[in-house]
N, C-alpha and C positions, 0 to 999 in steps of 0.2 A: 782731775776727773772725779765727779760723786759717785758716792757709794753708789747710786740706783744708772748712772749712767754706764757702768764698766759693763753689767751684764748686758744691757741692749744692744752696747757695741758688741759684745764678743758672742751675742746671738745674729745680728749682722753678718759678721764675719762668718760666720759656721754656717748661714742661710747661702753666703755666695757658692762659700766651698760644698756645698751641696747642691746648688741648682746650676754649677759649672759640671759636675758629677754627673745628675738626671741628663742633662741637654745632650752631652756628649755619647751617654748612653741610649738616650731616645734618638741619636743621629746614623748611632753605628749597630743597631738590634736591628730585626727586622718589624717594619712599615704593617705590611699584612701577608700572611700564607691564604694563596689563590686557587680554588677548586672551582673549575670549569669541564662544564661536557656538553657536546653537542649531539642530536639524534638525527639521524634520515627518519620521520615517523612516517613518510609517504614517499611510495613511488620506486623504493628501493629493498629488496628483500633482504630479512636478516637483521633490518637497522641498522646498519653501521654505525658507529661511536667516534667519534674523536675528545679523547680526556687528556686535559692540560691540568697539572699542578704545580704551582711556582711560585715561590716567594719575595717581596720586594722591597727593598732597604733603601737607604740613600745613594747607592752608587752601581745595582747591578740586580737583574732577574735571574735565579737559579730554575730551567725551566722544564720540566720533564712531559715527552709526549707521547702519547700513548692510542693505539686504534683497536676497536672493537671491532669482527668482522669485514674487514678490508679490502677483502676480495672483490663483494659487489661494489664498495666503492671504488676500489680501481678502475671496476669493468664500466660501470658508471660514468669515471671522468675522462675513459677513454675513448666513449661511446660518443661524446658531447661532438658537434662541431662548431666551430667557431664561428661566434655570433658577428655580421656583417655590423658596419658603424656606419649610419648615412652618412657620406660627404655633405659637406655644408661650408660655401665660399662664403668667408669671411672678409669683410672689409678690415682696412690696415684701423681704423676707427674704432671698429669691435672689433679685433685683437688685441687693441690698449684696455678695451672697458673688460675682455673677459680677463686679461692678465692681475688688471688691478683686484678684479673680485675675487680670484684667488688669491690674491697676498691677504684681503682681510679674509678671507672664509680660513685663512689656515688654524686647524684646529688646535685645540688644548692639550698639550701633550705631557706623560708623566714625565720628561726631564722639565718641564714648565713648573710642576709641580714640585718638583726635588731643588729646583731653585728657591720656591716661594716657601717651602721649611728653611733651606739654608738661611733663610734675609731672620725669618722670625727665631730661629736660633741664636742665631747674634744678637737680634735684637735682648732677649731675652737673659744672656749675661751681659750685654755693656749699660741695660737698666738695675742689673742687682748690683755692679759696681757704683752706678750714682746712687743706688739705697745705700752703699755704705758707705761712700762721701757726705752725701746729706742725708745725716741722721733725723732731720723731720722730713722728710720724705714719704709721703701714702703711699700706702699696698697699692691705689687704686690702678695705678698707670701696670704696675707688672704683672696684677691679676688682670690687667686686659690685655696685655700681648700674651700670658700663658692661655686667655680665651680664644686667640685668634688660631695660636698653636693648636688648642682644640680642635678650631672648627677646620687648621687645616691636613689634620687627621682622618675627622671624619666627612671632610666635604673633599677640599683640594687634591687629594691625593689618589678617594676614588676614582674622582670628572676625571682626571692622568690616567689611569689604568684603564679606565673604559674607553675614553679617548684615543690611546695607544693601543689596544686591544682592538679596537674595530667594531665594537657590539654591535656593530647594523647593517642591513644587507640582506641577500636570499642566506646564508649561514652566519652571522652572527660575528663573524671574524674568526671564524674558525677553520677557514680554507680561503683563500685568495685565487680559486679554480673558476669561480663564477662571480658575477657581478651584478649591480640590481638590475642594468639595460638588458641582462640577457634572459629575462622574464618578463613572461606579460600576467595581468590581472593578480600582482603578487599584492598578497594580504600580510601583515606584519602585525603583532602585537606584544608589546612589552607591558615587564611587569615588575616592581619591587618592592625588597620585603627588607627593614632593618629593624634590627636586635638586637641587644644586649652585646653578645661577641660582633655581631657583624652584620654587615647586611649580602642581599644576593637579588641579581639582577636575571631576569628572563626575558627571553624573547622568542616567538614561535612563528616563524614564516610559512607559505600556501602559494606555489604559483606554478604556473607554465612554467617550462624553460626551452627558451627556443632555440638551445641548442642540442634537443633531440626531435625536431620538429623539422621537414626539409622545408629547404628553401621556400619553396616555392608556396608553401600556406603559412608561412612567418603571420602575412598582413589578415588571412582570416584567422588564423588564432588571436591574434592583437585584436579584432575588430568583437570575435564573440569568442567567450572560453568554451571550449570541449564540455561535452555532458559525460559521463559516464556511457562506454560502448559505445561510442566515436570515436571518428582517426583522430589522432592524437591525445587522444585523452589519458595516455599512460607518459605524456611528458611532465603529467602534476608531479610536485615535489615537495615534500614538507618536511621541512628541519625544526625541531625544538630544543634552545639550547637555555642554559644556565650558568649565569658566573657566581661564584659566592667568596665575599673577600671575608676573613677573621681577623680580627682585628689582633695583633701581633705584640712584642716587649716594647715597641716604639711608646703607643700610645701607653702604655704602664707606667712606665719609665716617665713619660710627665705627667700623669696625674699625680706623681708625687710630688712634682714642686709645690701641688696647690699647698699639701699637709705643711710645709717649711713656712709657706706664708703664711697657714691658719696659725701652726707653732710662733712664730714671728708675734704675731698681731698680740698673742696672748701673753707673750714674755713684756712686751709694751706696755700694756693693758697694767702686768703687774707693780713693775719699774718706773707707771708713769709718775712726775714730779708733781702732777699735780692734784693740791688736798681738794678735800671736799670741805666745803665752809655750813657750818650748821647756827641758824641764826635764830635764838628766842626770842619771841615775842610777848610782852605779859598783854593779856586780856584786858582790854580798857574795859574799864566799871561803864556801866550804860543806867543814867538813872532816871525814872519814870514817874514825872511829875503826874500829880493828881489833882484835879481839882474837885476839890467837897464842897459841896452847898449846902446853905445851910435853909432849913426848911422853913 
């Protein structure tokens, strides 16, 4: 082995033992710590709160829940009656096609997620092992699965958490009491904001709910909403909630592989074998005939 060869290897080697380090560390830290709260901003007095905080790693949510004035929501979800579901005979035909639609509508869930870091984990040491099998081997292939790890930091593991959390609905996934059928004329708007630590998601719902609403005006509430000082018009409801994910040691923990590879690139760069060739060339004379005449 030459002299400029031993160090590249033994920078190789130190690059493994260090992005087997980072991987394992970004596998077993925590993903993101989760601040969520949800409001009654209508229709219920006092506000009532529901605040979720909870962290989430590779293998478990640690989750703490907590209610602000609970009384009237109690009084509230006790108050509800249970929203009728029209009957609708189905043929054995559409019970194949609604079955099938639900196996593809099944949504994105954070164990979907926690697998799809698992695969790029691996991925990610059994390429810095062929980096140190094959010593001419480009960065280029491992700084694109450390990109994918990236992106599925900041993409993959959200779409999970919002996924499995429920963010939609008359409350946002923050109660499983009510559903979206059991409102009419519901208004919904979301909204998101990402940053530097993290980002954070909102959403604010507006509706009837028809199950404070009797029976028997279900079909004109659905048909025209309540005005203000009409029957019904204290069955409005408006929740506005927030999730906000920070970003946690996971993603830390591998932005430092990129520094191993920048390290890498520059210990090559200095050990590389190969000279530079500087090549002289002398100036060819150039000579400028003239022609005199003679007068």
């Amino acid at each position: 082995m030459s002299n400029r060869e031993w160090p590249k290897t033994l920078a190789r080697l130190l690059s493994l033992f260090g992005v087997i380090v980072l991987v394992t560390l970004s596998g077993s830290s925590d993903w993101f710590v989760i601040n969520a709260e949800g409001k009654y901003v209508e229709g219920l007095p006092r506000e009532p709160a529901i605040i979720i905080n909870y962290t989430v790693n590779s293998t478990e949510e640690e989750v703490d829940l907590e209610f602000k004035n609970y009384t009237p929501l109690r009084t509230y979800w006790r108050n509800r009656e249970p929203v009728p579901v029209p009957m609708v005979n189905y043929t054995a035909e559409e019970l194949e096609s609604l079955a099938t639609e639900e196996e593809e509508e099944e949504s994105f869930s954070l164990q979907d997620s926690r697998e799809i870091m698992g695969y790029l984990f691996g991925a990610m040491i059994i390429v810095q092992i062929f980096s140190l099998l094959i010593p001419n081997m480009k960065l280029y292939f491992p700084i694109f699965i450390w990109f994918l790890g990236f992106i599925g930091f900041v993409v993959i593991i959200p779409l999970g958490v919002i996924s499995s959390f429920g963010f939609d609905g008359p409350t946002g996934g923050f109660s499983d009491e009510t559903e979206d059928t059991d409102f009419a004329h519901m208004n919904v708007e979301t909204g998101f904001d990402l940053e530097l630590n993290g980002m954070t998601f909102t959403i604010e719902t507006l509706g009837f709910d028809l199950g404070l609403v009797p029976l028997e005006d279900h079909e004109s509430v659905k048909q025209t909403a309540p005005q203000e000082g009409e029957d019904n018009y204290d069955s409005l409801i408006g929740f506005n909630a927030f999730l906000e994910l920070e970003f946690s040691d996971g993603l830390k923990y591998w932005s430092y592989i990129l520094v191993i590879f920048i390290l890498l690139k520059i210990v090559n760069m200095i050990f590389s074998d190969k000279k530079t060739k500087v090549i002289i060339t002398k100036p060819q004379s150039v000579i400028i005939s003239k022609n005199l005449e003679e007068e």
